[in-house]
N, C-alpha and C positions, 0 to 999 in steps of 0.2 A: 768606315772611317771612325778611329778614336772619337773622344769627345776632347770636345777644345782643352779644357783642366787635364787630362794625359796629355795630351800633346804638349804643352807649356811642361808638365813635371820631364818628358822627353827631355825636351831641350835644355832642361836645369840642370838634369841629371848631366847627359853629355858637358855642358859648358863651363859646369862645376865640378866635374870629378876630381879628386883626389886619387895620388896610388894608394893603396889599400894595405893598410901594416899587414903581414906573416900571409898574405896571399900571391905572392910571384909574380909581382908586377898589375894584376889586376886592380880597375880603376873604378872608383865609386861615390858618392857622398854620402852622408850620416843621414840616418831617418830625419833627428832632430833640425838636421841644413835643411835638408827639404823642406819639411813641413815651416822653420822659419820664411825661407823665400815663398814660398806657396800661401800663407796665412799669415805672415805675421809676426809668428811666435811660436813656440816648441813646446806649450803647455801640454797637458795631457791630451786634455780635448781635442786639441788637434793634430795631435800624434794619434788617436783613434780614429779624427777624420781621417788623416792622412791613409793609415791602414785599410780601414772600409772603402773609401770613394777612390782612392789616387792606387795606390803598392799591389791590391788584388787584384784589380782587373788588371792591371799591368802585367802582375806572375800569372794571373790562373788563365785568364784571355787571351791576352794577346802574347806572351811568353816573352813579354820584352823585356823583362828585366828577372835579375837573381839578387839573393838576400845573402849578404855574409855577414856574419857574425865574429866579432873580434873581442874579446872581453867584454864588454857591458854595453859594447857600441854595437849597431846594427845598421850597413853598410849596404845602400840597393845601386846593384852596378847593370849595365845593360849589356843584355845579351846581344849575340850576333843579330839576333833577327829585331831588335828594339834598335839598336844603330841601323839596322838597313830601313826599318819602318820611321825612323826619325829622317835619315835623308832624302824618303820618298816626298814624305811630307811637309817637308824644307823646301825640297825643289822643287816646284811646281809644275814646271816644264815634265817635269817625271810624273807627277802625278793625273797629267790630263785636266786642270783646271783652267 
């Protein structure tokens, strides 16, 4: 099972998304929205946190989410398997808790 801080950035992600300019309907929010709702604020600092603790183990672990890149914005949208791991973990009944 994630750690509670993924599973919260899950559900940001999904409840926040945005369509994503020049990607064909794909849906996402801004590193910067993240790391605001998650911390705070969109300093550096925690756009590194963000990076390190929340966005890696997200791509490299658990492959729930993808990074796109649109001009100078950097866009993390969730893959097939990050919405089905978000609604496991939503629904409880599914999850056996």
């Amino acid at each position: 099972v994630p750690e509670e801080v993924l599973i919260q950035a899950l559900k940001i992600i999904h409840t926040d998304s945005v369509i994503i300019p020049l990607s064909s309907g794909m849906r996402g929010i801004t590193k910067k929205d993240l790391a605001k709702k998650i911390f705070g604020s969109s300093s550096k600092q925690n756009l590194t946190r963000l990076q390190r603790s929340i966005t890696q183990k997200l791509l490299k672990t658990w492959k729930a989410v993808e990074s796109v890149k649109v001009g100078r914005s950097e866009y993390i949208a969730l893959t097939a398997e990050g919405d089905y791991l978000r609604y496991i973990l939503e629904n409880k009944e599914t999850s056996g808790q």
